[in-house]
Backbone as CSV, one residue per row, in Angstrom:
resi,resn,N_x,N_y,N_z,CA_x,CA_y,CA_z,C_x,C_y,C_z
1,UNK,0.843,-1.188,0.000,0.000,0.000,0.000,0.885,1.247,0.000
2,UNK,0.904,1.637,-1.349,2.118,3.504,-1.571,1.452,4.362,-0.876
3,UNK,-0.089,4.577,-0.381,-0.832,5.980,0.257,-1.697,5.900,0.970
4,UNK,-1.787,6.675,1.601,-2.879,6.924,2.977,-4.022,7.111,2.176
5,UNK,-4.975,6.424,2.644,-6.574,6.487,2.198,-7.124,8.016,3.004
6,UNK,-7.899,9.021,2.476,-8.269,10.400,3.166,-9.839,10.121,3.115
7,UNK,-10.003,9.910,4.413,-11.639,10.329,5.067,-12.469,10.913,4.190
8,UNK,-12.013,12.110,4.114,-12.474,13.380,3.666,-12.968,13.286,1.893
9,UNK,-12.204,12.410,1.545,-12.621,12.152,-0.358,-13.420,10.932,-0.567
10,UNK,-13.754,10.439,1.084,-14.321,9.236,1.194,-14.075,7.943,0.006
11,UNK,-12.358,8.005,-0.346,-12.115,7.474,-1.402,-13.145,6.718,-2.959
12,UNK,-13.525,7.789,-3.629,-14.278,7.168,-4.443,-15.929,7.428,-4.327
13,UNK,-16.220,7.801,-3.208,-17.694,7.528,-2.977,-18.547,8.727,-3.593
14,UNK,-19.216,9.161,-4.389,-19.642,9.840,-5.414,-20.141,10.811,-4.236
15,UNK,-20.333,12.103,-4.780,-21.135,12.702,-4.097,-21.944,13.726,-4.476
16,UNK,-23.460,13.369,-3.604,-25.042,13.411,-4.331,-26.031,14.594,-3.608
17,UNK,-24.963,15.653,-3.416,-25.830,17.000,-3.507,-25.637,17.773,-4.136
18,UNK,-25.042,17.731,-5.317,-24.938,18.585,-6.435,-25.643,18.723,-7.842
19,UNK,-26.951,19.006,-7.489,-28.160,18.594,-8.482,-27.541,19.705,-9.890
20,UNK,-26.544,20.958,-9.829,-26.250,21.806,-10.952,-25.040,21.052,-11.463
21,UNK,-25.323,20.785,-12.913,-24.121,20.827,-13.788,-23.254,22.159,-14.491
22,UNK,-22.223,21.846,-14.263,-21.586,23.353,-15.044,-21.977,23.430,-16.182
23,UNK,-21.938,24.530,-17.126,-22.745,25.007,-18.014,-21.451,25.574,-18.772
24,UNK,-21.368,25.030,-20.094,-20.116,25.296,-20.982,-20.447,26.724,-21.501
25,UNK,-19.335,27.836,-21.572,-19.195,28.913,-21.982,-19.680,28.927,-23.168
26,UNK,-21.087,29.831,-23.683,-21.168,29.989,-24.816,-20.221,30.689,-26.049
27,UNK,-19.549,32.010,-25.032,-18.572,32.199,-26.144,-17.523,31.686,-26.469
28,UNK,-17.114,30.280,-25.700,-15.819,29.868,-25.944,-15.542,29.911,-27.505
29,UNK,-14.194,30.082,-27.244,-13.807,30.383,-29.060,-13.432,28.772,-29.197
30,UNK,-13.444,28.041,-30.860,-13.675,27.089,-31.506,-12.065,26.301,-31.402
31,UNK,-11.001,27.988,-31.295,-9.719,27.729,-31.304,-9.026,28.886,-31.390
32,UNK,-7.961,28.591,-30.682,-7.044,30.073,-30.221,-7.367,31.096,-31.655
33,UNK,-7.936,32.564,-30.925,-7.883,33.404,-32.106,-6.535,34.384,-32.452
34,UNK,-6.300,34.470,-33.606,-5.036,35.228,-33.755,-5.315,36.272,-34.483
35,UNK,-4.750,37.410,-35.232,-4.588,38.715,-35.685,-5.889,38.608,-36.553
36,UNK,-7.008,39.471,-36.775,-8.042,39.694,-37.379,-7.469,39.318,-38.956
37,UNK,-8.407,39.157,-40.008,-7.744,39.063,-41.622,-9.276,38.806,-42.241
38,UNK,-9.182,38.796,-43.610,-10.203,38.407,-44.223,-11.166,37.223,-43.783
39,UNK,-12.517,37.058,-44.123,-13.501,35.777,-43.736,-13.529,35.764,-44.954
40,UNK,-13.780,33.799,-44.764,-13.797,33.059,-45.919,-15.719,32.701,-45.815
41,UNK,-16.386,33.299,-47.227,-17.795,33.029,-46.587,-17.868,31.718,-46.937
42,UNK,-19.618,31.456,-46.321,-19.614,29.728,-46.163,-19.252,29.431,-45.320
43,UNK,-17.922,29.298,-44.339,-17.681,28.766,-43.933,-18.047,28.790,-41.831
44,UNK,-17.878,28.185,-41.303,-18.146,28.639,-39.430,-17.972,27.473,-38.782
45,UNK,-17.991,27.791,-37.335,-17.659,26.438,-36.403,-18.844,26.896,-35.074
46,UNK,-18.820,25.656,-34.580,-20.019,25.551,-33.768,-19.150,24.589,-32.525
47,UNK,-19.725,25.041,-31.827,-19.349,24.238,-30.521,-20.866,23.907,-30.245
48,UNK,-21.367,22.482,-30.371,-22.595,22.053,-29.987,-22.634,21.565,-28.626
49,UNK,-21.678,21.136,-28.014,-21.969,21.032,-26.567,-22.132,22.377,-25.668
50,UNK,-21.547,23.565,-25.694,-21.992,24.725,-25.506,-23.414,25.348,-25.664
51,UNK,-23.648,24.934,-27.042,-24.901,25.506,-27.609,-26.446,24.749,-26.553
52,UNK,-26.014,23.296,-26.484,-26.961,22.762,-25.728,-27.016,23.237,-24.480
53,UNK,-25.896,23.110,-23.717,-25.796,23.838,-22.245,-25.970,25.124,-21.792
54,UNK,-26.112,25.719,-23.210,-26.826,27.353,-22.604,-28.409,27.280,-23.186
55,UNK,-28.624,25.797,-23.599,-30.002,26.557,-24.362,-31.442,26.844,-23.412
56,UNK,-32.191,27.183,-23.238,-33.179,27.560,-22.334,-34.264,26.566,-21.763
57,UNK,-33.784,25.370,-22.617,-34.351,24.400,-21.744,-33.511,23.200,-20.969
58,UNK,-32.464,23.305,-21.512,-31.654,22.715,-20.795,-31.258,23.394,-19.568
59,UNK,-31.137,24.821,-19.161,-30.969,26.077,-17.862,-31.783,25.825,-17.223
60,UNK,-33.172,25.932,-17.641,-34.629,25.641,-16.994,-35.375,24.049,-16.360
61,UNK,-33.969,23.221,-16.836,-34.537,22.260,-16.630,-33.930,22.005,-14.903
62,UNK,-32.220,22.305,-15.806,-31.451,22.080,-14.844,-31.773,22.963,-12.937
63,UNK,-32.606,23.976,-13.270,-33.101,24.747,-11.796,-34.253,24.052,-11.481
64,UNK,-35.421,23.430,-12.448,-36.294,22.632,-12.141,-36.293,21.729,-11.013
65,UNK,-35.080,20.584,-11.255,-34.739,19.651,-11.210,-34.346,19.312,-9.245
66,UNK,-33.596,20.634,-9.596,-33.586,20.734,-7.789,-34.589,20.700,-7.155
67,UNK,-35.539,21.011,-7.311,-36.679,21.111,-6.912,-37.364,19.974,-6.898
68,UNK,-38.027,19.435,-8.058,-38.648,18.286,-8.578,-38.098,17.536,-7.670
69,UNK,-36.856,17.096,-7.793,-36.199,15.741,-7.567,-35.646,16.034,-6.114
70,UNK,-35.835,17.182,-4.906,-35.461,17.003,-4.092,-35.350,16.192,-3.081
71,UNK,-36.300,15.522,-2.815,-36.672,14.530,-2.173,-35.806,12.870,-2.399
72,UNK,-35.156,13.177,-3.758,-34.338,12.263,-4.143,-33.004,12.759,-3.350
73,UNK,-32.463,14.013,-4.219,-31.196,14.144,-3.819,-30.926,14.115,-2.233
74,UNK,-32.070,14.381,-1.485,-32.135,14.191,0.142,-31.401,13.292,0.658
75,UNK,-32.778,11.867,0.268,-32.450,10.306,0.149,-30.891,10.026,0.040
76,UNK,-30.304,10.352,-1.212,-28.713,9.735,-1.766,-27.936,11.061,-0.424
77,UNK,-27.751,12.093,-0.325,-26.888,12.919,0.455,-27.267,12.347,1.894
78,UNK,-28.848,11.644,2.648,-28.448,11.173,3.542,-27.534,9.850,3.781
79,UNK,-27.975,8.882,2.773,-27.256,7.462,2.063,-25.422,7.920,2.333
80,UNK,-25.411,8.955,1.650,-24.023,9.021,1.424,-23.129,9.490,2.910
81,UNK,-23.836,9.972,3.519,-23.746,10.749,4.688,-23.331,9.260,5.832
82,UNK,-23.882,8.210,5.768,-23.846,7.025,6.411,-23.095,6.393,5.767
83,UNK,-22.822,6.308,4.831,-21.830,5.456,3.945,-20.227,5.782,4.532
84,UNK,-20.147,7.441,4.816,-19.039,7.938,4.997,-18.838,7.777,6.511
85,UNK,-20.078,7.800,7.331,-19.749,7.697,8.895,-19.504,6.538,8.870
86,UNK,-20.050,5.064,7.793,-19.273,3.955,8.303,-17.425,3.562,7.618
87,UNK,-17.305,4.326,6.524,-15.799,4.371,6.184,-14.999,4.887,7.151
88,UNK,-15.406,6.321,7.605,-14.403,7.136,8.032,-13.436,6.010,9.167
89,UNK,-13.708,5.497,10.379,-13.217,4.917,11.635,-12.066,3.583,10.641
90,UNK,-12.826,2.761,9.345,-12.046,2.188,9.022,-10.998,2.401,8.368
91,UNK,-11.008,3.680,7.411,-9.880,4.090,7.022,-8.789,4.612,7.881
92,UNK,-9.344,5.379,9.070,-8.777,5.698,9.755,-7.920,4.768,10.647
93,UNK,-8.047,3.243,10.642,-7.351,1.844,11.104,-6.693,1.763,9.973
94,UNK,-7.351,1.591,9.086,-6.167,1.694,8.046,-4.924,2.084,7.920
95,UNK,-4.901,3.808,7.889,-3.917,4.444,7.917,-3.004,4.308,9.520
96,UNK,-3.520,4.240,9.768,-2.419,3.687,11.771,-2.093,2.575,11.542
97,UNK,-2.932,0.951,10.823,-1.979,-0.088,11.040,-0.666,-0.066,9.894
98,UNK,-1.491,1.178,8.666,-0.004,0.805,7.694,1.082,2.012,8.723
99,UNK,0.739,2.981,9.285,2.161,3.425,9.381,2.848,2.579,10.804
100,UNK,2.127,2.290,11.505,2.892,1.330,12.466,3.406,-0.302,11.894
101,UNK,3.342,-0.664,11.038,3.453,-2.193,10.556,3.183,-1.896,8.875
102,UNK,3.880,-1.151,8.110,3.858,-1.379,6.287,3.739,-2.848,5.988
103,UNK,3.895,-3.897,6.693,4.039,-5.056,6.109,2.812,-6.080,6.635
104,UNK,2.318,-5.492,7.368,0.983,-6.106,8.182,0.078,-6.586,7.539
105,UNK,0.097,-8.197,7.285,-0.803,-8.809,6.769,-2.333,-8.605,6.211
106,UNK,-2.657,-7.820,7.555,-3.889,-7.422,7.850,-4.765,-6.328,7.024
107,UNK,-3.467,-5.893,6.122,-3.384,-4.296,5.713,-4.782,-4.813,4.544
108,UNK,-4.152,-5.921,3.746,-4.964,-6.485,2.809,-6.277,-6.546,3.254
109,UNK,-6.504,-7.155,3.662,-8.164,-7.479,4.585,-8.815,-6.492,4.656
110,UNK,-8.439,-5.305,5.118,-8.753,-3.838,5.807,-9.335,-3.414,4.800
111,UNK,-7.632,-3.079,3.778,-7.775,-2.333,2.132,-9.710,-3.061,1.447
112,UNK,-9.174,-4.399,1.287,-10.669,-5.213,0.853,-11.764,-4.623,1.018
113,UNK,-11.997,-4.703,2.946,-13.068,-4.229,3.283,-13.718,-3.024,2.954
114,UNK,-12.892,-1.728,3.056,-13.091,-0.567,2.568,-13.669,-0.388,1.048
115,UNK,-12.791,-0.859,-0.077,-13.149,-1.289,-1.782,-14.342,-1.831,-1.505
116,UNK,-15.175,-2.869,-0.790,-16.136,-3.488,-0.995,-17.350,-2.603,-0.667
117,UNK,-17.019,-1.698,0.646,-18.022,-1.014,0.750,-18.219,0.617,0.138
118,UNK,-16.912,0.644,-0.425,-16.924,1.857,-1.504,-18.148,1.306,-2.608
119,UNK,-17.675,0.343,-3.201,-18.426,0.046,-4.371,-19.750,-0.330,-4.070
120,UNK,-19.985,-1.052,-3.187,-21.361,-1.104,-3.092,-22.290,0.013,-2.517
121,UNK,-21.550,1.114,-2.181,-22.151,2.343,-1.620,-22.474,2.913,-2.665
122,UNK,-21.309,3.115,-4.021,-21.061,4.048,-5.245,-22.849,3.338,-5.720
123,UNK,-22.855,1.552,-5.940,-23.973,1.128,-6.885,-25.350,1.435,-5.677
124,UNK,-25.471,1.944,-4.889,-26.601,2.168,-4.186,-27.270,3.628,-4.714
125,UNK,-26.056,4.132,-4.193,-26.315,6.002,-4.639,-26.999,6.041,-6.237
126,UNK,-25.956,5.407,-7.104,-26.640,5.556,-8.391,-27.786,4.707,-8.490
127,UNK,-28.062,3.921,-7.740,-30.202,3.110,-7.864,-30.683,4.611,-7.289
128,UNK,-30.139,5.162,-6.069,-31.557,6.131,-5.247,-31.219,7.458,-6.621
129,UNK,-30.252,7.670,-7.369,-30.254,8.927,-7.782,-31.199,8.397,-8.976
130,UNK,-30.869,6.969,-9.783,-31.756,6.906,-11.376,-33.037,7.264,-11.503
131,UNK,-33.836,8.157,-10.740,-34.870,8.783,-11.273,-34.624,10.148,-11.588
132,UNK,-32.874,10.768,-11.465,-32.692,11.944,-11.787,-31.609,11.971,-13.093
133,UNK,-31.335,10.584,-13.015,-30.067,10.500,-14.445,-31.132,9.852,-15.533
134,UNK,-32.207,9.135,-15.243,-32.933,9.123,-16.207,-33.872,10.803,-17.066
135,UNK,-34.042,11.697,-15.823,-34.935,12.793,-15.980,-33.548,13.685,-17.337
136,UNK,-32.173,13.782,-16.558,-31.215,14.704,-17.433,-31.284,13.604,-18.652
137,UNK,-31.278,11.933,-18.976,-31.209,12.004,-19.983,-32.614,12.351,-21.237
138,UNK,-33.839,12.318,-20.246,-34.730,12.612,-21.185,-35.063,14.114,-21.615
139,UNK,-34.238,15.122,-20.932,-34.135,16.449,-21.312,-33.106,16.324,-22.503
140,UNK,-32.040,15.876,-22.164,-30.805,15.802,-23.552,-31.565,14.973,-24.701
141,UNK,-32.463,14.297,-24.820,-32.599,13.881,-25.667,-33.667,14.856,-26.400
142,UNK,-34.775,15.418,-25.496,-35.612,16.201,-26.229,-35.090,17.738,-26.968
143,UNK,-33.625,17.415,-26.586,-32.816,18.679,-27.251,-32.046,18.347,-28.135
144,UNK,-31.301,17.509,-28.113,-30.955,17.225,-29.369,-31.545,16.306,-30.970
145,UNK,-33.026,16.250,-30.207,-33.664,15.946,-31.290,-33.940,17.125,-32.257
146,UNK,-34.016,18.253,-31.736,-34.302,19.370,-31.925,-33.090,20.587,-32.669
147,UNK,-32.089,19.772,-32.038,-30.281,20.640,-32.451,-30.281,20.714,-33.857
148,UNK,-30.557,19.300,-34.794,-30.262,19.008,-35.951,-30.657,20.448,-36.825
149,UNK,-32.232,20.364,-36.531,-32.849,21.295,-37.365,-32.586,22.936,-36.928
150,UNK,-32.440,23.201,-35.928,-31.742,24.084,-35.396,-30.579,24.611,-36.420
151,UNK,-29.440,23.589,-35.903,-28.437,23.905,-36.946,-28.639,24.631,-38.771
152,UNK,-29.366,23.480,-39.321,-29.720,23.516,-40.391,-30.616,24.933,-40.727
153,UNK,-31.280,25.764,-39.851,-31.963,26.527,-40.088,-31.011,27.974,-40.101
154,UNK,-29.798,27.845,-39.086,-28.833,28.381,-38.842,-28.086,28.945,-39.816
155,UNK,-27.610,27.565,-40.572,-26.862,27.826,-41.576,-27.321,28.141,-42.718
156,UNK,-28.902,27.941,-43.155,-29.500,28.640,-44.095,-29.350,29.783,-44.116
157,UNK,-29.544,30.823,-42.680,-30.070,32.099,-42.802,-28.651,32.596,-42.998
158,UNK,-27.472,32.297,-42.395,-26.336,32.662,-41.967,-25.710,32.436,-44.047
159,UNK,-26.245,31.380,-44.559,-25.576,31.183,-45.854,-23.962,30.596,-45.500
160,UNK,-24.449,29.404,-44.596,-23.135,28.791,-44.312,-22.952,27.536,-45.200
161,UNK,-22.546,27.272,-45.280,-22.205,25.899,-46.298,-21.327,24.552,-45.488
162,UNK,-20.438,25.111,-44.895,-19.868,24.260,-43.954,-19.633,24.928,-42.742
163,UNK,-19.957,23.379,-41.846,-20.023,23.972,-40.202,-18.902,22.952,-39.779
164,UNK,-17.918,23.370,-38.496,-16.931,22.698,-38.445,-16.977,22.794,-36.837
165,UNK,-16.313,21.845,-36.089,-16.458,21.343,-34.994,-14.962,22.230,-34.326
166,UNK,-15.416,22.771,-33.138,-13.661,23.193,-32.619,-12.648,22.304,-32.574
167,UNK,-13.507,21.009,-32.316,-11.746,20.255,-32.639,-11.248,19.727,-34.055
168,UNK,-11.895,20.776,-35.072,-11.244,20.476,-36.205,-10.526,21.859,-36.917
169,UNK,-10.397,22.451,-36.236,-10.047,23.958,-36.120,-8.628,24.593,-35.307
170,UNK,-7.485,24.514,-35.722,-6.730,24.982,-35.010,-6.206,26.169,-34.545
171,UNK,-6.901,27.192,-35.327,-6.794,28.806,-35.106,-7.677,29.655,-35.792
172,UNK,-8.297,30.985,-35.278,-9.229,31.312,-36.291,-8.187,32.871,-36.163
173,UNK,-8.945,33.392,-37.333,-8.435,35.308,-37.505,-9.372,36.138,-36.860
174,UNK,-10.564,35.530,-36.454,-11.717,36.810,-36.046,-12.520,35.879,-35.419
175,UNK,-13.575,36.504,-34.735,-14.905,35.896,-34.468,-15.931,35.589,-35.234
176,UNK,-15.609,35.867,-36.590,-16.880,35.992,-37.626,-17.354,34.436,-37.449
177,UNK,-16.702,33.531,-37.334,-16.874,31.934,-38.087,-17.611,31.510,-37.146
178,UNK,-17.913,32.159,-36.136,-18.795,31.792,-34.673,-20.245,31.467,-35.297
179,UNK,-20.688,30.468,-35.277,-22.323,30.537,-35.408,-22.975,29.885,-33.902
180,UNK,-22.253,29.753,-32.880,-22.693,29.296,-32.049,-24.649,30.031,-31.608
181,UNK,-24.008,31.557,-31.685,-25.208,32.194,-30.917,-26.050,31.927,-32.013
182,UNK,-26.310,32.187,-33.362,-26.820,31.626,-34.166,-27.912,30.256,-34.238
183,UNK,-27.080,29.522,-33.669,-27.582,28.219,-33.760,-28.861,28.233,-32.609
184,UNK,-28.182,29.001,-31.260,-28.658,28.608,-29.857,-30.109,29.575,-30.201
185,UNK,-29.906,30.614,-30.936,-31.264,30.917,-31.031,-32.416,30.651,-31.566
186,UNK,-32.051,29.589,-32.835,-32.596,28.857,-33.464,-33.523,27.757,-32.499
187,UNK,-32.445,27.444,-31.601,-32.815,26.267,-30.878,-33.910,26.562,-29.740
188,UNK,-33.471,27.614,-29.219,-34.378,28.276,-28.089,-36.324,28.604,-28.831
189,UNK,-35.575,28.752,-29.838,-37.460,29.324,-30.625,-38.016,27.703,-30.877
190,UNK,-37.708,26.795,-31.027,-38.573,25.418,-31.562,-38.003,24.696,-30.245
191,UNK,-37.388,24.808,-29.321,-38.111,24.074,-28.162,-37.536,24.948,-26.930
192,UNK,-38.275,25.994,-26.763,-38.172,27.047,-25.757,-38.406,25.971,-24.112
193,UNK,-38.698,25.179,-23.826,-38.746,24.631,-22.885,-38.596,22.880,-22.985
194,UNK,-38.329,22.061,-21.574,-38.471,20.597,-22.285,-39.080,19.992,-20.768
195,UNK,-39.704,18.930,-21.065,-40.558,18.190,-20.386,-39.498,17.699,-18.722
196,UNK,-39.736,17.979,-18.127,-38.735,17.189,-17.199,-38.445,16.086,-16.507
197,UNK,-39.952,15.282,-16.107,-40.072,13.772,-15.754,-40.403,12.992,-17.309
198,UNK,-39.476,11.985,-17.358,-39.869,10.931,-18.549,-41.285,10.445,-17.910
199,UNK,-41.853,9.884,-19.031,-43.034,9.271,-18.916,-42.390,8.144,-17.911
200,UNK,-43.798,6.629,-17.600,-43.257,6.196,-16.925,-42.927,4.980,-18.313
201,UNK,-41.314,4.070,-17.535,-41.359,3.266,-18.880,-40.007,4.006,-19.908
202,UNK,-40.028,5.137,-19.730,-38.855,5.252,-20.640,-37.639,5.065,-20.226
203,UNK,-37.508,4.695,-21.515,-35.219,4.304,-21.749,-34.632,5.178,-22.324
204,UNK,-33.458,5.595,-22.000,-32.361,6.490,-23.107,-32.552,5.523,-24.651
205,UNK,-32.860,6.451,-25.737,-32.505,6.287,-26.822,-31.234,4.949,-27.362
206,UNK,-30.311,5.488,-26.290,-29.031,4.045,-26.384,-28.876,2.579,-25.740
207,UNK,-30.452,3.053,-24.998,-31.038,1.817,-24.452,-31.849,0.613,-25.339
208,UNK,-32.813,2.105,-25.721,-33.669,1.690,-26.800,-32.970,0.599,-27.908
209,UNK,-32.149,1.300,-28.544,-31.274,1.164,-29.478,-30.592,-0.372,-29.237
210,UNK,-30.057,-0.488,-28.083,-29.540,-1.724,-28.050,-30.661,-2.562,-27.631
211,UNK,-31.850,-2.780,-26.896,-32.597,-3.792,-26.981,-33.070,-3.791,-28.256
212,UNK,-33.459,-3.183,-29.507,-33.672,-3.055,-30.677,-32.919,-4.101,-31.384
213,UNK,-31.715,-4.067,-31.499,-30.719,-4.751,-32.083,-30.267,-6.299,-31.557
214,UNK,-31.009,-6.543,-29.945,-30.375,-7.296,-29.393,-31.998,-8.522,-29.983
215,UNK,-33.366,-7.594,-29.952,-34.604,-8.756,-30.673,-34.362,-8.452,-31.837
216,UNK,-33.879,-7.914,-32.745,-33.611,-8.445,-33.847,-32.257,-9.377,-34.519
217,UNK,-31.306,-9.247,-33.418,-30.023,-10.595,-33.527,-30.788,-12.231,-33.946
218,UNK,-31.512,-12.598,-33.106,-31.667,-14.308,-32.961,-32.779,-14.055,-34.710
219,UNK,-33.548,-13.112,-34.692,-34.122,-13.606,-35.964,-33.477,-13.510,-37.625
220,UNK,-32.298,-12.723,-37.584,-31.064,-12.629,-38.503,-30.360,-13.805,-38.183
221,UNK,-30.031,-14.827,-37.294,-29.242,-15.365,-37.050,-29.479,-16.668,-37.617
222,UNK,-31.111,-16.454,-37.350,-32.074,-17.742,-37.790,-31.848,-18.584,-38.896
223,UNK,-31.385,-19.929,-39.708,-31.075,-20.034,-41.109,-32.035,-20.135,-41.247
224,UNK,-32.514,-20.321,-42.808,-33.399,-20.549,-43.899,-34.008,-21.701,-43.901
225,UNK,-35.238,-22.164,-43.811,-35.419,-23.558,-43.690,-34.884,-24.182,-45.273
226,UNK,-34.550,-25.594,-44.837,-33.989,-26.166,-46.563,-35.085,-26.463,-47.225
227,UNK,-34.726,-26.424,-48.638,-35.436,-26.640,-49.747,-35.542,-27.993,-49.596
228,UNK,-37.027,-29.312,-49.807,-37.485,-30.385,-49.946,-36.608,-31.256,-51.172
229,UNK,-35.469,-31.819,-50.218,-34.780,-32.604,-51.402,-35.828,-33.919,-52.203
230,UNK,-36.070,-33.685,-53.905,-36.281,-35.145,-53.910,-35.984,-36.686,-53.621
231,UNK,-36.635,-37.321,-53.234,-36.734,-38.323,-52.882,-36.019,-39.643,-53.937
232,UNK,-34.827,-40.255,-53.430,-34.075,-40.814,-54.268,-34.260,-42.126,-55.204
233,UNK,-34.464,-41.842,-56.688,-34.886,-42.985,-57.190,-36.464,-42.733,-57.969
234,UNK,-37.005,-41.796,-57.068,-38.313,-41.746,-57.976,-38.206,-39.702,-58.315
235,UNK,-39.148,-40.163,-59.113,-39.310,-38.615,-60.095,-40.660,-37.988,-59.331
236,UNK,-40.000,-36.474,-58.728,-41.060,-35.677,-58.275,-42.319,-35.830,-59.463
237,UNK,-43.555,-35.428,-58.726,-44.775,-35.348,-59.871,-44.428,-33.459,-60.263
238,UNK,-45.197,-33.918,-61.752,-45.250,-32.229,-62.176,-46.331,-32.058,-61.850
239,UNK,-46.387,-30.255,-62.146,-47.445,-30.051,-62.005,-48.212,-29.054,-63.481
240,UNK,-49.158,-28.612,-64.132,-49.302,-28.284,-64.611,-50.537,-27.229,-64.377
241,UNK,-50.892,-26.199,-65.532,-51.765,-24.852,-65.362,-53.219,-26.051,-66.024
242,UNK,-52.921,-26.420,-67.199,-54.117,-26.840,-67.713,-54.439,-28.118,-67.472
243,UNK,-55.371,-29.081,-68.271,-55.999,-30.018,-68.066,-54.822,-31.317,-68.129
244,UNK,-54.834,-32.453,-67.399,-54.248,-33.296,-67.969,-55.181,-35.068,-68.898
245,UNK,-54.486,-35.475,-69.699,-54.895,-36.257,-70.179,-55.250,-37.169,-69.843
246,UNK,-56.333,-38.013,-69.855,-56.963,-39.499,-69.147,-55.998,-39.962,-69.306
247,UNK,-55.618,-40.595,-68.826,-54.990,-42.248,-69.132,-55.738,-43.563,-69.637
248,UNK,-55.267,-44.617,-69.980,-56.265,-45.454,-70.773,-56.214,-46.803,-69.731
């Protein structure tokens, strides 16, 4: 064991009173700007993770949410609150038997115990929080269903032709190539707000997506039933459209 385990970071154990996500700078530039010069038209860059995180329903959701879901985040910050009063005393054995005895058998056992109840604390917190990581993913999704056309409406009015991602951009001359605000206003007018509890029953899209793929595996997988080999030695019967002839 190279380090002292710290109480205080409750090594690992997530922590579940922080219902606000930071919110990416809308004006961040795409890429270091250097000396002003001519614009090339057509062309601009977009930072779409920005654009989503300032858009007005993603802000509105995110202050909602505290609210809505308080009663959750309660639940997990008291959870976590006990999780840590039962670590703290053991780490704290921890760190006294390694500095009195580095070689102390025991150290292992200890270390164990602690990892076991880290992790099963970490998978508790995230069951009491999934009615709030399901709620952020059904806001992200009702926004970026919405981004596409956004964009596209963007770059019509703007007469952009190509939109380019900051990390494909290594320096710009000006601010012109910015369509960020552009975009975000686009986005704000066709979904000025977004729903904040999923229905009951819903999955992330990438949920969706993979049970999708996972009932349609076994019936792709399925072979073809075989074609009726004839029977060896005698001649299949034909068949014919019209009449056939008596026999005598």
């Amino acid at each position: 064991m190279a380090t002292l385990l710290k109480p205080a970071l409750l090594a690992g154990i997530v922590l579940a009173a922080a219902p606000f996500a930071a919110t990416p700078a809308l004006a961040q530039a795409a890429a270091p700007t250097v000396s002003s010069g001519p614009v090339v038209p057509g062309l601009a860059v977009a930072n779409l993770d920005a654009i989503v995180g300032n858009s007005n329903a993603f802000r509105t959701a995110q202050q909602q949410r505290a609210t809505t879901y308080k009663a959750t985040y309660d639940q997990a910050e008291a959870r976590r609150a006990a999780i840590q009063a039962q670590l703290t005393p053991l780490i704290n054995r921890f760190n006294a038997d390694r500095q009195a005895n580095p070689n102390n058998p025991a150290l292992q056992g200890e270390a164990a115990q602690i990892q076991q109840i880290q992790e099963s604390g970490n998978q508790e917190l995230q069951r009491i929080l999934q009615p709030v990581a399901l709620s952020e993913a059904y806001v992200q999704e009702q926004i970026t269903d919405r981004l596409n056309p956004a964009i596209q409406s963007a770059m019509t009015k703007q007469r952009v032709s190509l939109l380019l991602s900051p990390q494909a951009v290594l320096a710009l001359n000006n601010n012109a190539y910015n369509l960020n605000q552009a975009i975000l206003n686009e986005l704000n007018v066709t979904l000025p707000s977004a729903q904040l509890v999923p229905p009951a029953g819903w999955e992330p899209r990438e949920v969706r997506e993979a049970r999708a793929q996972q009932g349609a595996a076994p019936a792709a997988a399925a072979p073809a039933a075989p074609a009726a080999a004839p029977t060896r030695g005698r001649t299949p019967p034909r068949t014919s459209a019209g009449p056939q002839p008596e026999g005598r």
